[in-house]
GUDOLO-128437 format. One record per residue (C-alpha): x, y, z. Coordinates in steps of 0.2 Angstrom, whole numbers, padded with zeros to 4 digits, always signed. Each point is the difference from the previous one (the first is absolute). Last residue first. Layout:
<recs>
XYZ
...
</recs>
This chain:
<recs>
+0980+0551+0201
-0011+0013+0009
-0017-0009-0001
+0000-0017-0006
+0016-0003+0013
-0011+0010+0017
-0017-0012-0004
+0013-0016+0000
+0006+0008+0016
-0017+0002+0006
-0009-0014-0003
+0010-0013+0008
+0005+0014+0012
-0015+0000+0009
+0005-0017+0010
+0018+0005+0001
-0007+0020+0009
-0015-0012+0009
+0013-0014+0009
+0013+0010+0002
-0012+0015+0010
-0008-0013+0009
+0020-0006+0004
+0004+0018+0005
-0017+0004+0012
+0002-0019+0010
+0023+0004+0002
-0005+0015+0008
+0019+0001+0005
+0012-0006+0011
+0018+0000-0005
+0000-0017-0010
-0017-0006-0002
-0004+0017-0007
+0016-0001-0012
-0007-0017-0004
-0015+0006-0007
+0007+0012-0007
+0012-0010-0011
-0014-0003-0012
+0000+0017-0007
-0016+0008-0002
-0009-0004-0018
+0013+0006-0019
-0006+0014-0007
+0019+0012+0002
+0006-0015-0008
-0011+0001-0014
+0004+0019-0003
+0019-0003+0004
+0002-0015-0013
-0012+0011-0015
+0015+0015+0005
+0015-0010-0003
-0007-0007-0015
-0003+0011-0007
+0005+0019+0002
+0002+0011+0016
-0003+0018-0008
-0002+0008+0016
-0019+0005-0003
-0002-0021-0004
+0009-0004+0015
-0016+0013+0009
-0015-0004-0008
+0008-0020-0001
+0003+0001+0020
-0020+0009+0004
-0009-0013-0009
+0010-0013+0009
-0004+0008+0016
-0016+0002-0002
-0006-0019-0006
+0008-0012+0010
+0005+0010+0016
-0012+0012+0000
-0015-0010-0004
+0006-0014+0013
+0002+0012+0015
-0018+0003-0005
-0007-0014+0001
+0011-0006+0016
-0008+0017+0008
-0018-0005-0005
+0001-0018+0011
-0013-0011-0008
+0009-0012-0011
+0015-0004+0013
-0015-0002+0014
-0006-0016-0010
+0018-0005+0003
-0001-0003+0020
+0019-0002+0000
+0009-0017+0008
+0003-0007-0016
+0006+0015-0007
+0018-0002+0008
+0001-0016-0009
-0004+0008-0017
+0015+0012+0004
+0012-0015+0005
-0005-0009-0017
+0003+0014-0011
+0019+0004+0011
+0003-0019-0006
-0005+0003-0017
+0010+0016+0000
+0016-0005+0009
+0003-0020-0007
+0013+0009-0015
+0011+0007+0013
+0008-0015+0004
+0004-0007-0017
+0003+0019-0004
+0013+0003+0012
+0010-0017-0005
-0003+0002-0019
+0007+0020+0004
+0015-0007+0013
+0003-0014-0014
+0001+0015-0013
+0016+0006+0007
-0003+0017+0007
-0004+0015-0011
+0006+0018-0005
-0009+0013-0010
+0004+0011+0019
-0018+0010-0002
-0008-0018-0001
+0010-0009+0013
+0001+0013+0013
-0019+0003-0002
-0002-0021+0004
+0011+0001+0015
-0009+0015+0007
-0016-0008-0004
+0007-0018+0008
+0004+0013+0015
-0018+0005+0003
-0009-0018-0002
+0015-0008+0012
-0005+0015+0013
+0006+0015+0006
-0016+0010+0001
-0005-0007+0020
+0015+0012+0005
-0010+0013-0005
-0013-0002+0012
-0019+0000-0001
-0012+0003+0011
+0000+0017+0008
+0006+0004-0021
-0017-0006-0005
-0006-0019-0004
-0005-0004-0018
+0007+0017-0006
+0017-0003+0009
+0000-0020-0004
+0001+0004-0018
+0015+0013+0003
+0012-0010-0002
-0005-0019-0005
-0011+0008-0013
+0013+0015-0005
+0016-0012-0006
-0013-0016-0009
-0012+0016-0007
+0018+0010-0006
+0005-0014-0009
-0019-0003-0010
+0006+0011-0016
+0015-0009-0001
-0007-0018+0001
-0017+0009-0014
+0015+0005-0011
+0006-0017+0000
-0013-0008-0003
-0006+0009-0015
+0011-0015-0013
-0011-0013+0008
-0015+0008-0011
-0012+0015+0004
-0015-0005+0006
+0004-0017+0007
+0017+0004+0008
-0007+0015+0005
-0014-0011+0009
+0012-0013+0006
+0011+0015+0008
-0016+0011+0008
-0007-0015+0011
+0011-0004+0011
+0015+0015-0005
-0011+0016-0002
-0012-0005+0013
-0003+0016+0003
+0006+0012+0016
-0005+0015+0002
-0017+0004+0000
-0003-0017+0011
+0016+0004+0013
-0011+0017+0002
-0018-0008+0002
+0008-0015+0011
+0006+0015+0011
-0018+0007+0003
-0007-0017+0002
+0013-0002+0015
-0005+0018+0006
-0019-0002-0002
-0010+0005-0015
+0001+0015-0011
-0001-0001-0020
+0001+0018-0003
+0014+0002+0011
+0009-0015-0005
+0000+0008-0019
+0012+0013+0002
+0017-0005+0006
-0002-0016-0007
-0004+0008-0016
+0016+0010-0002
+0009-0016+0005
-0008-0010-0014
+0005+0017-0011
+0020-0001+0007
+0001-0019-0002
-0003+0000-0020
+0008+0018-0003
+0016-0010+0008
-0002-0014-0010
+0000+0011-0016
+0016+0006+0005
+0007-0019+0005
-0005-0004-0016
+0011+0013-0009
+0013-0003+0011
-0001-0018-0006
+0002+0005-0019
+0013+0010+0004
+0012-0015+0012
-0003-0010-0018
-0010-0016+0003
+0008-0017+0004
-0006-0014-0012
-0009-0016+0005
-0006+0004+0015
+0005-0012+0015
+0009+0016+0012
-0014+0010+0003
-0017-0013+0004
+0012-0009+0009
+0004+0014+0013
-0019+0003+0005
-0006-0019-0003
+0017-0005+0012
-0008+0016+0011
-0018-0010-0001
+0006-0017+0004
+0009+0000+0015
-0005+0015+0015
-0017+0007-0007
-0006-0018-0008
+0007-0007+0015
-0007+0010+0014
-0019+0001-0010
+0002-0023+0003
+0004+0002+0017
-0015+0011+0003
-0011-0010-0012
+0002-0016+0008
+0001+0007+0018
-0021+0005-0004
-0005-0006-0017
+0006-0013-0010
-0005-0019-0006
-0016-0001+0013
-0013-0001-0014
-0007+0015+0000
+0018+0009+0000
+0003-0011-0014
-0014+0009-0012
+0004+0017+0005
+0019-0003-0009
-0010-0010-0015
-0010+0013+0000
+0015+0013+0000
+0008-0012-0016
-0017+0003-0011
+0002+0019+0003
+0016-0001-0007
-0004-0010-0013
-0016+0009-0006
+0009+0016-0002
+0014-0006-0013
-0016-0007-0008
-0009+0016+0000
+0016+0011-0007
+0002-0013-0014
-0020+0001-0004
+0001+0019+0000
+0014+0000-0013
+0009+0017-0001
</recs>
């Protein structure tokens, strides 16, 4: 895989959360700005991202070959969980940063960050697998994200129905039903949807803003919550796909996805239900900050 394509995919990302830290500095967001703006990305744009990113492919998969991807999904989910449960412990911290650890280890920005990259790595023809592969992220992140982030004391269940959680219902019954809405709904959705990343990018980079950063680069927990997350569990997906018999390039999108920084949508979850919102967007910031190096680092290596 190209190093230099992985790179550039990399450098615009980051480029777009400077540009987000930048217009906190100069009065443009922060504060109510970013709070209004985190309720519209979560309630408008990114469930038309969620369904739109189903129904405006340009062939319908066979029902197999999506069961196929939904199996690997579930491996994905199950090992991240596996190492939520286990890494916290090691890590230590406060109950808050305790929470940002676990939502960290599980949740990737598979869809942000993780779709151009794919797109880049593999062709536009991989997209597909990398929407299906990333369903159960948009149904589990809006579930139980806020449970990890906050603790059950915290946390209700009637705080998981939201427009992000039923587009991912909408979206599944779509793909696994082969059937589609008029594409005007799909142009619509997308048109919408299309403003979610670089407007989540610029939201994230406004939380920074307010962050003492040089204490980003000097926290030993955030490095290592970055080495397992970028480096560690990818290595330990491909050992375990490839033991399964998971061929290309299902098994190349997994092990990239699986590499991909903390989820961007954290930092709004933390906004929304209360949590360390200061440890996850430090753990953001170093995790997409690190990940220039390391995805590209993750492609030469197992794909």
């Amino acid at each position: 895989m190209s190093f230099f394509d992985t790179l550039c995919e990399m450098l615009v990302i980051l480029f777009a959360m400077v540009l987000g830290y930048a217009a906190n500095r100069l009065g443009y967001l922060g504060g109510e700005t970013d709070a209004k703006l985190t309720k519209v990305i979560l309630n408008v744009t990114m469930p038309a991202m969620i369904v739109s990113a189903v129904i405006t492919g340009d062939t319908l998969p066979e029902l197999a070959e999506v069961l196929s991807v939904l199996g690997v999904a579930a491996v994905f989910y199950l090992l991240e969980f596996a190492f939520a449960l286990a890494a916290p412990r090691f890590l230590g911290g406060t109950a808050g940063q305790k929470g940002v650890w676990r939502f960290a280890l599980v949740f990737a920005n598979v869809a942000f960050i993780g779709y151009p990259v794919t797109e880049a790595l593999f062709g536009h023809g991989a997209l597909f697998y990398a929407v299906i592969l990333v369903m159960p992220f948009n149904l589990l992140a809006y579930t139980l994200g806020p449970l990890l982030l906050v603790g059950a004391r915290r946390f209700r269940w009637k705080q998981a129905v939201t427009p992000c959680t039923l587009a991912a219902l909408v979206g599944l019954f779509f793909a696994l039903s082969r059937t589609r809405p008029p594409a005007i709904v799909g142009d619509c959705l997308g048109f919408v949807g299309d403003i979610t990343v670089p407007l989540s990018l610029l939201v994230v980079g406004s939380l920074l803003a307010g962050l003492p950063l040089g204490q980003v680069f000097k926290a030993p927990r955030l490095w290592a919550l970055s080495a397992v997350r970028l480096l560690v569990m990818p290595a330990a997906l491909f050992l375990l796909l490839r033991a399964m018999g998971v061929e290309p390039p299902v098994l190349g999108i997994a092990v990239i996805q699986m590499a991909m920084p903390v989820a961007v949508n954290g930092s709004m979850l933390c906004m929304e239900h209360g949590g360390d919102q200061d440890t996850m967007a430090q753990a953001t910031l170093l995790t997409t900050a690190a990940s220039i190096v390391t995805i590209p680092l993750v492609a030469a290596v197992f794909l």
